[in-house]
N, C-alpha and C positions, 0 to 999 in steps of 0.2 A: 484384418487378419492376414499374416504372410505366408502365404504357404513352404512347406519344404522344397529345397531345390530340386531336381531332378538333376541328374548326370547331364553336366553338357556335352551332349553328343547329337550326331545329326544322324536320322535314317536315309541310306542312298535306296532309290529305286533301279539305279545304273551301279555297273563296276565305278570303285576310285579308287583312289589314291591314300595309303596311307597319310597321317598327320605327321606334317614336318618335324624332325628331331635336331637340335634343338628347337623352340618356336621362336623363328626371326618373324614377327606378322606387321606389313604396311598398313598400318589402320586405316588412313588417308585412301591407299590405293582401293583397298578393299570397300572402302565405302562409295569410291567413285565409280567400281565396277556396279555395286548394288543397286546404284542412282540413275545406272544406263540402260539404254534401249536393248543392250543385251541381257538382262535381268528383268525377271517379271515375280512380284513379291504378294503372298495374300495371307492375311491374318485370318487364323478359324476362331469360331464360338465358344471353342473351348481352350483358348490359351495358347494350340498352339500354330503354326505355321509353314506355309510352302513357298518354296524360291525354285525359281524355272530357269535353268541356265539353258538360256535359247545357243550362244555359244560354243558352248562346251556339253552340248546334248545330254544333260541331264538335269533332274529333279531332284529335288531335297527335300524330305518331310522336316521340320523345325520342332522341337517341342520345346518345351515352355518357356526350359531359361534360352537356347538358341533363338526362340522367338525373341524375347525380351533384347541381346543381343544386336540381331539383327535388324531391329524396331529402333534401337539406340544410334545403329551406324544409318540409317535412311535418315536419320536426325540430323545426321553429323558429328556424333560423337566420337574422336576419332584419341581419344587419350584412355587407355588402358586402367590407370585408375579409376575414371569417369565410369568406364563399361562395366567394372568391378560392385561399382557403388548404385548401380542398376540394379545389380542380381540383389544385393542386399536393402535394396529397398524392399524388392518384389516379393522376396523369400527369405526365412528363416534360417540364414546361411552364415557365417562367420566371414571376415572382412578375406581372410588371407586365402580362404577356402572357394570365395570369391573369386581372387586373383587367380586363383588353378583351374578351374573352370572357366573361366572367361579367356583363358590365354587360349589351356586347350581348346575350346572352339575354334576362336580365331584362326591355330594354327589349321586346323582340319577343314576348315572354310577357305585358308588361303592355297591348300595343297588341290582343293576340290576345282576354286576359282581361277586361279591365278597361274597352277601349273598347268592344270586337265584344259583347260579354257585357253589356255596359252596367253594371260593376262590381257 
């Protein structure tokens, strides 16, 4: 059974940065940030998840679809469509509703990582 999506959104426990407008997101860079010694990642018991930006001194709570997400890019998953068809495995989500959700993280992951963190 898939459950409902939750709003892709990430909880900060530091100030950030708004999400990019348009979302221009490096999927590639973004995952080789996530992969690095600067980045420390843990899945919880219950779905969802924490990323440690040693970096860019802050924390990120993840929930369920941002975990899912993020779970995708430590994989390698670095195509847009690919991350889209994650969430709609995992959840009862529609294909395009997918896509909006998954950019929006992206982009609010890359404003978090890649701006604040100074990539």
């Amino acid at each position: 059974m898939r459950d409902k999506t939750p709003n892709a959104r990430m909880e900060t426990h530091l100030p950030c940065l708004p999400p990019l407008e348009p979302p221009v997101t490096d999927l590639a860079k973004l995952a080789a940030i996530l992969a690095s010694e600067r980045c420390s990642h843990a899945s919880l018991a219950d779905g969802t998840g924490v990323l440690l930006d040693i970096h860019g001194e802050q924390i990120l709570a993840l929930n369920a679809t941002g975990e899912v997400l993020v779970g995708a890019l430590l994989e390698g998953v670095t195509e847009a469509g690919l991350l889209a068809e994650r969430l709609t495995q995992r959840f009862a989500v529609e294909p395009g509703q997918a896509r909006e959700d998954a950019a929006e993280f992206m982009a609010g992951l890359e404003a978090r990582l890649v701006l604040r963190g100074k990539g």
